[in-house]
C-alpha positions in Angstrom: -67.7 -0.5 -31.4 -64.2 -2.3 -31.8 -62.9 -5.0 -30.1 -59.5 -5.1 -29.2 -58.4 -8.4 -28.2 -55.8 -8.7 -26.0 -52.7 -10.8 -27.2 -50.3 -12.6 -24.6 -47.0 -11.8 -26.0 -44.3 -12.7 -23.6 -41.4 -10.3 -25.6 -41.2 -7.9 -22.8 -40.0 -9.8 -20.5 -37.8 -11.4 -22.9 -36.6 -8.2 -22.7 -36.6 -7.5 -19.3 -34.9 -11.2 -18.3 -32.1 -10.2 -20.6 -31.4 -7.1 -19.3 -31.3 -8.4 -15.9 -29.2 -11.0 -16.8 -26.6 -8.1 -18.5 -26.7 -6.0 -15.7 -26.1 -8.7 -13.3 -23.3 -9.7 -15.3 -21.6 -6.7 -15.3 -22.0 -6.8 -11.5 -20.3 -9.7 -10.6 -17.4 -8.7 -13.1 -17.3 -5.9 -11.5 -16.9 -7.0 -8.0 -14.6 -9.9 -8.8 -12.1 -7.3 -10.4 -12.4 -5.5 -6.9 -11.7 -8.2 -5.2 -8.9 -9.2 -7.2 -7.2 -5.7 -6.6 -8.2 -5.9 -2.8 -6.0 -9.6 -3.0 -3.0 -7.6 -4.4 -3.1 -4.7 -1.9 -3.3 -6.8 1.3 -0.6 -8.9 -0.6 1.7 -5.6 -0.7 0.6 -4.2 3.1 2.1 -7.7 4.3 5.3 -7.2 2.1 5.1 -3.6 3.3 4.7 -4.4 7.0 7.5 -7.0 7.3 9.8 -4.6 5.3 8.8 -1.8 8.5 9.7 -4.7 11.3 13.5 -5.3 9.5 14.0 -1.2 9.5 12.3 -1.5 12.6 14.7 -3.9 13.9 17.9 -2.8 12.1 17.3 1.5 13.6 16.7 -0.3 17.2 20.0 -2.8 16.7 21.9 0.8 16.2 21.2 2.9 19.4 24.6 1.7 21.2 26.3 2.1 17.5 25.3 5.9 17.9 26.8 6.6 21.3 30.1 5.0 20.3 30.2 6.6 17.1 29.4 10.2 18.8 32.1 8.9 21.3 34.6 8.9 18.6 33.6 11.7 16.6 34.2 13.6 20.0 37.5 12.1 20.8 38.3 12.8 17.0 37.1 16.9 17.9 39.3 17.4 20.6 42.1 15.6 19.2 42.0 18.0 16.0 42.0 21.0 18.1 45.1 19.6 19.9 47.0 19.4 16.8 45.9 22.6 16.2 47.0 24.3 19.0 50.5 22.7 19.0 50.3 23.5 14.9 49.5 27.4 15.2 51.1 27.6 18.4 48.0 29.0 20.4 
């Protein structure tokens, strides 16, 4: 019969700490870089937002601008038909 003595070698989880530590490595690298990009979005959605309030602000500042500006366009219509009338004679 054989004996087979059992040796304590602690390689494994050498082996196994260092992979842990890899892996977790690659996780926080990994979230930081999403985080990072997540910084610059919300950075851009503010810069995007305030740009939507001035064109928000500048389309509202216009709705008299339109009326007088149909107004005249109108004016301008009838006017043109005049002179055409008295042109052509009709």
């Amino acid at each position: 019969m054989q004996q087979v003595i059992l040796g304590a070698t602690y390689t494994d989880w050498y082996i196994g700490f260092s992979l842990a530590f890899i892996v977790i490595v690659v996780v926080v690298i990994i979230v930081s870089t999403i985080l990072t990009l997540a910084a610059r979005i919300a950075d851009q959605a503010r810069a995007a937002a305030a740009g939507v309030d001035v064109v928000r602000a500048q389309t509202t500042s216009l709705d008299a601008g339109v009326e007088l500006v149909n107004d005249c366009a109108v004016r301008i219509l009838h006017m043109a038909r005049a002179l055409r009338k008295i042109a052509v004679g009709k």
